[in-house]
C-alpha positions as a printed NumPy array, in Angstrom:
array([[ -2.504,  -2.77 ,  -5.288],
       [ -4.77 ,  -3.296,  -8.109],
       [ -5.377,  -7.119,  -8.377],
       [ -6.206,  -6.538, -11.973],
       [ -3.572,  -4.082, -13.331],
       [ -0.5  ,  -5.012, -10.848],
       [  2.341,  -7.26 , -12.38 ],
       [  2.688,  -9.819,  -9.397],
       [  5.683, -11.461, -11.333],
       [  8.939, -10.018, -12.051],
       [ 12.268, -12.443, -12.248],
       [ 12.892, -15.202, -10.301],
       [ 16.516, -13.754,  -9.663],
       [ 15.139, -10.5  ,  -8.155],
       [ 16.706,  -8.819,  -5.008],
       [ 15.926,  -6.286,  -2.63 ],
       [ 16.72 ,  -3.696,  -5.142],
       [ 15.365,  -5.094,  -7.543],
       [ 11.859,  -5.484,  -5.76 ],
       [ 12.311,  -1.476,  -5.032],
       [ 12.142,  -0.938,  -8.36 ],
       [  9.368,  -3.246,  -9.35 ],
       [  7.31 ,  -1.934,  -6.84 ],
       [  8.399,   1.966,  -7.801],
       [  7.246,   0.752, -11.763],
       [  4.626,  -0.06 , -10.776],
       [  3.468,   2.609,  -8.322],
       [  4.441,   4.819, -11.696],
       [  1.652,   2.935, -13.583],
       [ -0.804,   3.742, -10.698],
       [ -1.159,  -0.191,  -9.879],
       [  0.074,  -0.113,  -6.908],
       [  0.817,   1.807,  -3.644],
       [  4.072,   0.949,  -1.224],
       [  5.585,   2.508,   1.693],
       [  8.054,   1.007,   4.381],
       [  6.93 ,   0.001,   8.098],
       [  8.321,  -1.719,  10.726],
       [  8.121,  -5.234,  11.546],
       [  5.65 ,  -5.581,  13.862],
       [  1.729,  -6.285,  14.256],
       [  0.186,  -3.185,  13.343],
       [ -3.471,  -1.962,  13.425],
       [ -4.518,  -0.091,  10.533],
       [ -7.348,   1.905,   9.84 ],
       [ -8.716,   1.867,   6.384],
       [-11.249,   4.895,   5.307],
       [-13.173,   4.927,   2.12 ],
       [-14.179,   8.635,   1.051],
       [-15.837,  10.454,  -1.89 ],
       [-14.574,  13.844,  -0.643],
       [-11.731,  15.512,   1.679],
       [-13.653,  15.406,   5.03 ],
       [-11.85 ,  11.887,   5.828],
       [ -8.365,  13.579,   5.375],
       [-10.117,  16.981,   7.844],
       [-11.314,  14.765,  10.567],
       [ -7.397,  13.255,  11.483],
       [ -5.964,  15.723,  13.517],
       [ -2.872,  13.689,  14.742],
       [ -0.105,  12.297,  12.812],
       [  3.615,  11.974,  12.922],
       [  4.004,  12.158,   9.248],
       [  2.026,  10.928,   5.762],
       [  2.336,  11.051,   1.769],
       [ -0.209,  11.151,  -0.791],
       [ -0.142,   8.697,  -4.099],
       [ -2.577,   7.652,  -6.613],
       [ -4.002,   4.288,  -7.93 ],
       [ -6.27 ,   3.32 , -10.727],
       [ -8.533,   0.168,  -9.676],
       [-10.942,  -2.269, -11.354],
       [-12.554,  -2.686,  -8.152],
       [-10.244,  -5.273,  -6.351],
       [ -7.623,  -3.646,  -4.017],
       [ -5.395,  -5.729,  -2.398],
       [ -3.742,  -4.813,   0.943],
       [ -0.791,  -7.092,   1.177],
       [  3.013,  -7.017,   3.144],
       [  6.036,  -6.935,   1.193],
       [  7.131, -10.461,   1.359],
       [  3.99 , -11.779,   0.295],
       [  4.869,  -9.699,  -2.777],
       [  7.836, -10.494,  -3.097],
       [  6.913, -14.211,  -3.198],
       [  4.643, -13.605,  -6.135],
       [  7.45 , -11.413,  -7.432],
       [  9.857, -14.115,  -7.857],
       [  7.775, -16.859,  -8.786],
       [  5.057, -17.267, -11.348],
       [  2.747, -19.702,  -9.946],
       [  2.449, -18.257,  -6.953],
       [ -0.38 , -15.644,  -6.311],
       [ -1.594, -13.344,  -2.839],
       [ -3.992, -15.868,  -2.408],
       [ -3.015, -19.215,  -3.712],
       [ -0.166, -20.343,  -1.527],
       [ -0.181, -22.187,   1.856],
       [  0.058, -20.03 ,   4.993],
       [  1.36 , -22.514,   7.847],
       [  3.923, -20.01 ,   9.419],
       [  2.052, -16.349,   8.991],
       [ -0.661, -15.783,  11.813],
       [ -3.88 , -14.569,  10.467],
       [ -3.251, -10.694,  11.098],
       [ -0.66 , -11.164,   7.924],
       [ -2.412, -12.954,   5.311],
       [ -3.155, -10.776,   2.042],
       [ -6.491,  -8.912,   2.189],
       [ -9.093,  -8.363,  -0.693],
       [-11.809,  -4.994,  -0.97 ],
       [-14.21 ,  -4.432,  -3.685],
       [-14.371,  -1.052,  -4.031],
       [-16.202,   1.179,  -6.977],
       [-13.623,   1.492,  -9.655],
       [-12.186,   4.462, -10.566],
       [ -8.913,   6.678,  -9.853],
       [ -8.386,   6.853,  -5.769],
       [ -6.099,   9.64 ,  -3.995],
       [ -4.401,   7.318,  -1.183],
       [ -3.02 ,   9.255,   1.811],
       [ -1.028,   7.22 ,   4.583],
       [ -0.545,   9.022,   7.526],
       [  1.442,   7.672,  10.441],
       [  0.611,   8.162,  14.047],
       [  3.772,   7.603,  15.62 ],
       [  7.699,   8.548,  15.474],
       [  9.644,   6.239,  13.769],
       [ 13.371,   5.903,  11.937],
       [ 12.075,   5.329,   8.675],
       [ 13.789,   1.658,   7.584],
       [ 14.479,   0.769,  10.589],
       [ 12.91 ,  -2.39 ,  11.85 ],
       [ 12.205,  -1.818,  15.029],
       [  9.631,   0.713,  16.542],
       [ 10.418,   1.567,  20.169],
       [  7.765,   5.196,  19.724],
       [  4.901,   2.824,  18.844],
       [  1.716,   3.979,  20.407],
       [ -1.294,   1.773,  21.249],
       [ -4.171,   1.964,  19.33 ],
       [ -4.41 ,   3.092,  15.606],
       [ -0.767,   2.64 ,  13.792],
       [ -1.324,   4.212,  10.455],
       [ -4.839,   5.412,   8.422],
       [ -5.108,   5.301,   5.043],
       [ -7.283,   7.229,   3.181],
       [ -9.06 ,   6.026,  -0.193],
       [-10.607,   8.959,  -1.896],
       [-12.852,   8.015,  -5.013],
       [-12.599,  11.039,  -7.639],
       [-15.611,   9.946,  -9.768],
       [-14.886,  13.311, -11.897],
       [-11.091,  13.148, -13.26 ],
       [-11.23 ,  16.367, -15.221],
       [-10.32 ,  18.279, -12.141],
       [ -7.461,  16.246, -10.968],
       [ -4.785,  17.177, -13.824],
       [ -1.838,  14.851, -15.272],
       [ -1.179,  12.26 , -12.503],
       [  2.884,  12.957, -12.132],
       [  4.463,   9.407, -11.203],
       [  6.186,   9.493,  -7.577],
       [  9.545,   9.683,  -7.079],
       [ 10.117,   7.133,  -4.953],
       [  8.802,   4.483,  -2.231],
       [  7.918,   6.207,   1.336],
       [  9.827,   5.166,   3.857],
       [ 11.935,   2.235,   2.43 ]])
């Protein structure tokens, strides 16, 4: 998500449901980007690109979806119950509160990127029930790649439609 742009705070009485939608309004403003995974330890590749031959060069996927989001410059890769945290209270923050039970592969992660308008594709890499929890077609090695593609020239993109809903939740 944009660190700048994304509304981290919603109601301190929100649900599931109600984080669903959050996170849809907000993927609708291009703030954010959200799909479902399983719970598990996952490695994830992250590729920064100025043209398509990122998106050429992976051959092998079970499945992906393509979104937009409109940055600053601070994209933050985070899980959904750190978000949800922030969600539902307002003095917490992605990077403020203690971490004594999350091992360090979970904690929220900053980039600085160039702003500008990104194309995000996720693609996965392996078979999966989307929303289910468990994984049992998890390969080693890469889980997912995601795919940041600057367009430093918007007048070729056309009206950015908002998505329909959240992949795989």
């Amino acid at each position: 998500m944009d660190a700048d742009s994304y509304q981290f705070f919603a109601s301190s009485k929100l649900d599931y449901h109600g984080m669903l939608s959050h996170l849809g309004k907000q993927m609708a403003k291009h703030a954010c980007v959200a799909w479902g995974c399983p719970e598990t330890t996952l490695t994830i590749r992250l590729v920064l690109s100025r043209d398509h031959t990122a998106f050429e060069s992976v051959t092998q996927y079970a499945t992906g979806f393509q979104r937009w989001i409109r940055t600053s410059g601070r994209l933050c890769f985070s899980s959904h119950e750190d978000l949800y945290r922030c969600a539902t209270d307002a003095k917490r923050s992605l990077f403020s509160f203690p971490r004594t039970k999350s091992p360090d592969p979970f904690l929220s992660r900053q980039f600085v990127v160039p702003p500008g308008l990104y194309s995000i594709i996720v693609l996965r890499h392996f078979g999966w029930f989307e929303g289910d929890q468990d994984a049992p077609q998890i390969c080693n090695g890469t889980h997912y790649t995601v795919i940041l593609r600057l367009y430093q020239d918007e007048s070729h993109v056309g009206p950015l439609t908002p998505p329909s809903s959240i992949p795989w939740a």
